[in-house]
VOPAGU-2260 file (C-alpha; in pm, 1 decimal, decimal comma):
REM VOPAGU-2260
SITE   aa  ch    i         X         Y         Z
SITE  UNK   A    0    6214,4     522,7    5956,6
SITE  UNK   A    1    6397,9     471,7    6274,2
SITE  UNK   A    2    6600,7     763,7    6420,7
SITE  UNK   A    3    6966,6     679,3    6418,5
SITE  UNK   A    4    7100,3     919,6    6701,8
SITE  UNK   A    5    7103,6     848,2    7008,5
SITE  UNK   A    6    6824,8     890,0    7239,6
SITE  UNK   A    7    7006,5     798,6    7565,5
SITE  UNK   A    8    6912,3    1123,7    7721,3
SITE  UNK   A    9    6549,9    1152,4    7682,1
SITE  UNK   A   10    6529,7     768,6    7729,0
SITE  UNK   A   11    6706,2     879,6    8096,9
SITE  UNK   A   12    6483,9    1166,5    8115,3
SITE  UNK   A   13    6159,1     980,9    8093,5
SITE  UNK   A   14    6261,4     712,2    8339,7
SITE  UNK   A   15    6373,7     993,7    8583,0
SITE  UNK   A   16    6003,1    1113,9    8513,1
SITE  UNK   A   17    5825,4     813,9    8547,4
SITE  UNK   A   18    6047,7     753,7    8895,0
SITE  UNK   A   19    5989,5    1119,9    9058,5
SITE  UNK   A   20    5629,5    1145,0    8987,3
SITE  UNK   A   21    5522,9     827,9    9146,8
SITE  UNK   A   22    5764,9     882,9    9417,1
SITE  UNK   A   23    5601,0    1249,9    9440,3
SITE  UNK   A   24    5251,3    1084,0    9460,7
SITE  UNK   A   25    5374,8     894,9    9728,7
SITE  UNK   A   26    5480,9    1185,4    9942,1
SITE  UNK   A   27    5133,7    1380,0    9895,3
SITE  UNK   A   28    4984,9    1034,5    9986,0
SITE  UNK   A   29    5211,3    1051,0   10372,6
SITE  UNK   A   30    5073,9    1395,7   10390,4
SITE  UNK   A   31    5403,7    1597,7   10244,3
SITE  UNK   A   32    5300,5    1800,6   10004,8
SITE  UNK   A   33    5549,8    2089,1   10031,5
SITE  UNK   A   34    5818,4    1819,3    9973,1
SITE  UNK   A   35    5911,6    1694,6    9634,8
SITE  UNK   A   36    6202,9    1400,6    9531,7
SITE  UNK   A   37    6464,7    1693,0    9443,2
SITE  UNK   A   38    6483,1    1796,4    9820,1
SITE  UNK   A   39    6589,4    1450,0    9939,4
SITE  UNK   A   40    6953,0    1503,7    9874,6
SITE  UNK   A   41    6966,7    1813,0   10063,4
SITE  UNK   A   42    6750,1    1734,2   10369,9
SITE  UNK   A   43    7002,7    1392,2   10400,6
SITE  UNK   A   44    7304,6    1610,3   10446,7
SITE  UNK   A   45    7139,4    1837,6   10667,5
SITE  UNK   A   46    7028,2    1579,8   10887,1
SITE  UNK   A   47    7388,7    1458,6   10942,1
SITE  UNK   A   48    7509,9    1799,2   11005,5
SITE  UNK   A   49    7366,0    2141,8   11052,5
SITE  UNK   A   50    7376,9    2422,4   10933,3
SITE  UNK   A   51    7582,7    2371,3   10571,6
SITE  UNK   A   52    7686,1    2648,1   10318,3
SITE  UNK   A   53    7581,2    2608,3    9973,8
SITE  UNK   A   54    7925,9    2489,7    9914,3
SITE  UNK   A   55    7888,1    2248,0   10150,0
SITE  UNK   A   56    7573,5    2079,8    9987,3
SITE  UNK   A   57    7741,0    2049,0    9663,6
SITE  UNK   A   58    8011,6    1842,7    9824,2
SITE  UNK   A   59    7785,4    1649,1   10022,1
SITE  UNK   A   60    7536,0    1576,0    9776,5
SITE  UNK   A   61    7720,3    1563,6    9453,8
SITE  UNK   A   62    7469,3    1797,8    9267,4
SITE  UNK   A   63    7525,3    2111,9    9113,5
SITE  UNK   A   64    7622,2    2452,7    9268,5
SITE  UNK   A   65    7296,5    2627,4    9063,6
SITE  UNK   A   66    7073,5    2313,0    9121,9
SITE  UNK   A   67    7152,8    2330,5    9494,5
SITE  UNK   A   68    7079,1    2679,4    9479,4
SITE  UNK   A   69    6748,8    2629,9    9325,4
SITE  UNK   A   70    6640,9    2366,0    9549,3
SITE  UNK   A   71    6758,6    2566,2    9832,3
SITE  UNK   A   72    6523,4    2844,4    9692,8
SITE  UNK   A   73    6232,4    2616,2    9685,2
SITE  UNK   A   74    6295,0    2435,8   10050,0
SITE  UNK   A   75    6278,3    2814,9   10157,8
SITE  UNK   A   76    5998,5    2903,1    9981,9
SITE  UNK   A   77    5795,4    2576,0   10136,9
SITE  UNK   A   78    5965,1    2674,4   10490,5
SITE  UNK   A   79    6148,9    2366,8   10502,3
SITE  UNK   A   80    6492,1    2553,7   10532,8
SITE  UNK   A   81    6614,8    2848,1   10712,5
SITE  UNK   A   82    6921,2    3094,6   10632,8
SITE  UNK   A   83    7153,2    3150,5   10931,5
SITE  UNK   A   84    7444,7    3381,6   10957,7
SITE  UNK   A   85    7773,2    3166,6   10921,8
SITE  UNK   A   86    8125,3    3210,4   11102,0
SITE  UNK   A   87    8227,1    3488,7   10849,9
SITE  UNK   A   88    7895,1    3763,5   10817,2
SITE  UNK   A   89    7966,0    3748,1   10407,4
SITE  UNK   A   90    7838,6    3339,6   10497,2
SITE  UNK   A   91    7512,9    3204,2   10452,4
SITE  UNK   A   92    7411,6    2882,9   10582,6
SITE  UNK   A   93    7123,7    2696,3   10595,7
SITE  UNK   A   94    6953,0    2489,1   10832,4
SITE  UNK   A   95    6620,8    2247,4   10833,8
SITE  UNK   A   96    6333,9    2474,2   10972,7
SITE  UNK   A   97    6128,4    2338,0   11278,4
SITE  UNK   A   98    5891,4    2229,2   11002,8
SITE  UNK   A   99    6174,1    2031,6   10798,6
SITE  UNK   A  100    6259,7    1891,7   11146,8
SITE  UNK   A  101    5884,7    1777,6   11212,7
SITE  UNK   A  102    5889,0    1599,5   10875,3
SITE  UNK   A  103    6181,1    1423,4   10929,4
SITE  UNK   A  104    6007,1    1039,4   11042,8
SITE  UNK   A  105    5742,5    1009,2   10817,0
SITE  UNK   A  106    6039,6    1093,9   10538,1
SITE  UNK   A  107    6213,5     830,8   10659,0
SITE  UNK   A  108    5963,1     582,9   10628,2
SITE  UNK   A  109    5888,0     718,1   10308,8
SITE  UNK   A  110    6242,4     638,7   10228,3
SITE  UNK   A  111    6230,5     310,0   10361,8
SITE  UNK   A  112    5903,2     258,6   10119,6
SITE  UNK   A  113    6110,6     366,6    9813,7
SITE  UNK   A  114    6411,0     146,1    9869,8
SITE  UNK   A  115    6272,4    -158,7    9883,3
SITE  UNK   A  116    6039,1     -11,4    9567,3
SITE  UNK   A  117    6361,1      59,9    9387,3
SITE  UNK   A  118    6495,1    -312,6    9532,8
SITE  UNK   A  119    6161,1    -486,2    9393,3
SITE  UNK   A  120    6230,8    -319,0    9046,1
SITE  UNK   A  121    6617,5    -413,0    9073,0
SITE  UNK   A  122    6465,2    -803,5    9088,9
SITE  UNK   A  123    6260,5    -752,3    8788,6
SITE  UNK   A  124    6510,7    -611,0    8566,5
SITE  UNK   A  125    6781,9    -832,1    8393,9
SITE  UNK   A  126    7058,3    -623,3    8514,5
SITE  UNK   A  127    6962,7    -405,4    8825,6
SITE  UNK   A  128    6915,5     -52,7    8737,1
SITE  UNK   A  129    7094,0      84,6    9051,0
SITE  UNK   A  130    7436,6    -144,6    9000,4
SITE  UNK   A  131    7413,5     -33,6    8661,0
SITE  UNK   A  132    7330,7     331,8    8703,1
SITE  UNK   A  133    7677,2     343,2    8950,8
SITE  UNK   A  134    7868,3     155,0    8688,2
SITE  UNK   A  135    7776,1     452,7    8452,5
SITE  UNK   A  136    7868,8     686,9    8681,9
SITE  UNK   A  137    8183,8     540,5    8785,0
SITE  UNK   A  138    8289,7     502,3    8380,2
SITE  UNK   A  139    8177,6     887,9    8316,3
SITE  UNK   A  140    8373,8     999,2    8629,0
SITE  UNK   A  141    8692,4     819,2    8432,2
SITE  UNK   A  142    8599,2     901,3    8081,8
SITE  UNK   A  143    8321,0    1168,9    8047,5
SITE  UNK   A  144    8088,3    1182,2    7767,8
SITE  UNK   A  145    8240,5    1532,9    7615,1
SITE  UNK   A  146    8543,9    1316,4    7591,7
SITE  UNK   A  147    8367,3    1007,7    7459,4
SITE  UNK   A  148    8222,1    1215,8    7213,2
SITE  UNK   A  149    8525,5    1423,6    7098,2
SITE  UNK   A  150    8722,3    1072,6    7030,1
SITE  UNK   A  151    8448,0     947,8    6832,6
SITE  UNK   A  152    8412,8    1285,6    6635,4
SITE  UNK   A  153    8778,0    1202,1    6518,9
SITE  UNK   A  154    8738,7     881,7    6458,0
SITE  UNK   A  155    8541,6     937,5    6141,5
């Protein structure tokens, strides 16, 4: 018997899975080990500007105040990232560590690698997966699921 509800979200969830994990590999395989997909937004921003409140990131980055925090958390951890005092002393910043800093080529030739990996898939598909994945966004930014979800509750 086939499930009729949706299963959009662990459908996303496993792709997201099957994506970081070889990506992951890839890093361990340039010698990165500390470094893992879920960083990438955060050492970005800080490469275009240094050092950034946690506020900051979110902005930049578009993710989540607690996921930034987490990820933050684990940079630290891996002594990618290091706290600074900001303007006010009730500020925390952070910055990339001399360690993020050394990393910083062979990331982006590992970033170079996973474009064109994500490019090669786009040419496979029927419908690329990144044109598509930014019309999703672009339709949930209008019209978010809750609200999706709420009209179709009362259109039964």
């Amino acid at each position: 018997m086939k499930d009729s509800y949706s299963n959009l979200g662990t459908r996303l969830r496993h792709l997201i899975e099957l994506l970081d994990n070889d990506v992951e590999k890839s890093y361990v395989e340039a010698g990165l080990d500390k470094y893992k997909p879920r960083y990438t937004p955060v050492f970005r921003a800080l490469m275009n500007e240094q050092p950034l409140t946690v506020k900051q990131l979110t902005l930049r980055t578009k993710v989540s105040q607690p996921a930034i925090t987490q990820t933050i958390n684990a940079m630290e951890k891996h002594q990618l990232i290091v706290r600074v005092k900001g303007d006010d002393a009730r500020e925390n910043k952070v910055q990339l560590s001399q360690q993020g800093l050394d990393m910083l080529p062979t990331l982006q030739a590992q970033w170079q690698a996973t474009k064109k990996a994500a490019a090669s898939l786009d040419n496979e598909l029927e419908h690329s997966l990144s044109a598509t994945v930014e019309m999703a966004i672009t339709a949930l930014n209008s019209n978010s699921f809750q609200q999706r979800i709420t009209f179709n509750k009362k259109e039964k």
